[in-house]
N, C-alpha and C positions, 0 to 999 in steps of 0.2 A: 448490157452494152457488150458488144462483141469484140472483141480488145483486139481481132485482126482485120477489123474493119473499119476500124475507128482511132482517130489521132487521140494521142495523149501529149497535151501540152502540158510544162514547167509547173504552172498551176497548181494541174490536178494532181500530180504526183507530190509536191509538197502538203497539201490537205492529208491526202492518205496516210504520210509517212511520219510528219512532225505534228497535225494537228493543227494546222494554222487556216484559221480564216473557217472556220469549223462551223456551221450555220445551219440553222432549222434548213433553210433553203438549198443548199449545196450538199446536205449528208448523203442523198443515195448516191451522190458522185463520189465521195468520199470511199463509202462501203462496195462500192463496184470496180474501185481503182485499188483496193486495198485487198485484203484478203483473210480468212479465220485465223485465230487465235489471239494469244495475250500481249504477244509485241507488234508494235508499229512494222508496218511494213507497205512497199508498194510497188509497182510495178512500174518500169521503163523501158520503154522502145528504144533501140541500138538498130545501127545498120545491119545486126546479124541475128534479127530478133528481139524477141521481148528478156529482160532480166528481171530477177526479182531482188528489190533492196530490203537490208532487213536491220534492226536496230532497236533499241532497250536497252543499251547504256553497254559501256566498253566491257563490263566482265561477261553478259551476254555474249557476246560477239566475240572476245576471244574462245569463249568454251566451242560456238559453237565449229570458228575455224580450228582450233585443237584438235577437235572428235574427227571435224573433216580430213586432215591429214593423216591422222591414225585409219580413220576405214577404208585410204585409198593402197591403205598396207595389205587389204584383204580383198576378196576375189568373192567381190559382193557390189551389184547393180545398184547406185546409189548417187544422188544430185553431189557436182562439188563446189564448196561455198569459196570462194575468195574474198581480199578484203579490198577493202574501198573507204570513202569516204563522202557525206553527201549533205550541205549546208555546213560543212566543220567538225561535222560527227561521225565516229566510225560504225559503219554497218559490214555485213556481209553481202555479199553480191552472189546468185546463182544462174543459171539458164533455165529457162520454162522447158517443163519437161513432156508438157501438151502441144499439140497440133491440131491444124484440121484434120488428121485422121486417127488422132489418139487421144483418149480425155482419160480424166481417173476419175475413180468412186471410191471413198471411202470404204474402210473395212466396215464400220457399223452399217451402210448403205448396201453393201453387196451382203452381211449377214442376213438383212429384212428379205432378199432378193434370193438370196437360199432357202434362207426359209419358207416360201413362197413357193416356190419350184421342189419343194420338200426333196433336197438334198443338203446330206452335212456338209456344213460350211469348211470345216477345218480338213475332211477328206478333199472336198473339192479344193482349197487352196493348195495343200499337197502335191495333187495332180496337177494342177497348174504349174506351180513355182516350187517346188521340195528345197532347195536350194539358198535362192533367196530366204527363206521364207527361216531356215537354221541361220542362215548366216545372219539375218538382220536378229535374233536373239543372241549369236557370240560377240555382235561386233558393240551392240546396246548393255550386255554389259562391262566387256570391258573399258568404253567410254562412260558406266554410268548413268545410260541415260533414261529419266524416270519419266517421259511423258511420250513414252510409246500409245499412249489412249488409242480407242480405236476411229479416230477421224484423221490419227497422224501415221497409218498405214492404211494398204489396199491394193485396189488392183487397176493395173491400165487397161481400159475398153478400146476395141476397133470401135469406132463411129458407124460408119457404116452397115454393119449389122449387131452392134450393141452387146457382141461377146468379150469375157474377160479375156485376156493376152498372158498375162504372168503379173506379179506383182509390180506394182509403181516403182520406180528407184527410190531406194532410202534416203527419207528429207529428215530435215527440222532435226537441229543440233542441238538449238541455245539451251536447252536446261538437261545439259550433261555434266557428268561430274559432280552430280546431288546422289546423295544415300551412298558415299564411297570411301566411307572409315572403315568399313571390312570387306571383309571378301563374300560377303553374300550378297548384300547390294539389296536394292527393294525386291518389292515382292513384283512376280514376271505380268505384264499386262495381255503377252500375246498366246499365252497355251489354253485358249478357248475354255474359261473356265475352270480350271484346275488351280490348286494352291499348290505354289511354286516358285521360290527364290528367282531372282534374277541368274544367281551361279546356279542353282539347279539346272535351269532351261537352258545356259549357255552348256554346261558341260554334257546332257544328254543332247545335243545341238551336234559338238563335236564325238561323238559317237557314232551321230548318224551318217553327218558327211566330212571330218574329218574339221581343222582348224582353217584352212584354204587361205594363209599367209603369202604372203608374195613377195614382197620385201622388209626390212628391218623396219624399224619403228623408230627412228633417231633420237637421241636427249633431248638436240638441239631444240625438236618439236615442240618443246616446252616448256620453252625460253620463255613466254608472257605467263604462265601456270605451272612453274617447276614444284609444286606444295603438289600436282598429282600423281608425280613421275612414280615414286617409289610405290602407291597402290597400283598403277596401270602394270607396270612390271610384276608384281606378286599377282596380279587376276590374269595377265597371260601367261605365266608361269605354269599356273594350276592347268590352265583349259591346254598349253603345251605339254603335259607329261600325261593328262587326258583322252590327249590324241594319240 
């Protein structure tokens, strides 16, 4: 279903998001209005576009607007989540960050697609996006966040002749702030291979292109999650004197 050519009524967006009315008969509508991964989510048409709603229960959603105003601290290409509310439950709200002339592919999906074309993957994303590409490891660990996997990074395709662009904007918040009683944080999903801390890859991250801070990081921010103030402050601390 081509979701810019196609209406989406009340309906179907409640199926995909709460689960309701859920039927041998109705699930590819479900799963076509909906989208990968482990929490409920769906999509909504606005007069200025499509949004994505996102929800799995309120600690969910505050992490993952938390991480969202911390990375809009840093000078780093990334979706930003707002809050909302939808059937009486709070979700995060974003903007679709595709078009008709931009899609994305997964990072597992573009590594098959290197490998194919037998070029390194991680030199080729370099040359693409160097940047992004440090930034979204300083910014993942100082929020914590452990489900970088590789379907929840990649790269935006022009359509029209099906080459990569630069990486996708940095999505998918909600399971941030996991593995964040020390300063190493897990282990890194994105250095192609390598065994490497999460502080490891952030702090050779700001070696390469520096912390790219832009504004303060407020307490206030963490007014619904004040229990991660004091690690968020000791992990930018580190990757600040780093720099």
């Amino acid at each position: 279903m081509n979701l810019y050519e196609n209406h989406l009524d009340a309906t179907f967006v409640d199926i995909a998001l709460r689960g309701r009315q859920y039927t041998v008969q109705n699930e590819y509508l479900a799963r076509d209005l909906s989208t990968g991964g482990c929490f409920p989510k769906a999509w909504q048409r606005t007069e200025h576009g499509f949004r994505l709603m996102k929800g799995g229960g309120e600690d969910s959603v505050e992490r993952e607007l938390l991480a969202s105003q911390i990375c809009r601290c840093f000078q780093v290409s990334q979706v930003l989540y707002e809050r909302d509310h939808f059937d009486g439950e709070k979700v995060s709200v974003s903007d679709n960050m595709t078009s008709r002339e931009y899609s994305i592919a997964s990072m597992e999906a573009f590594a098959i697609y290197a490998a194919n074309q037998e070029r390194d993957v991680k030199k080729w994303i370099l040359s693409l996006d160097e940047h992004n590409y440090y930034m979204m490891n300083i910014v993942d660990y100082l929020i914590g966040n452990t489900d970088r996997h590789w379907g929840n990074w990649g790269v935006l395709v022009q359509n029209s002749n099906h080459r990569p662009v630069r990486l996708h904007d940095l999505m998918d918040f909600n399971r941030a702030f996991h593995s964040y009683g020390d300063l190493d944080g897990a282990n890194c999903q994105t250095v192609f291979g390598q065994q490497m801390s999460q502080r490891e890859a952030a702090v050779w991250a700001v070696a390469r292109i520096g912390l790219n801070q832009i504004r303060e990081v407020k307490r206030d921010a963490f007014s619904q999650l004040p229990q991660f103030y004091e690690m968020f402050c000791r992990r930018l601390e580190l990757l600040a004197v780093k720099g």
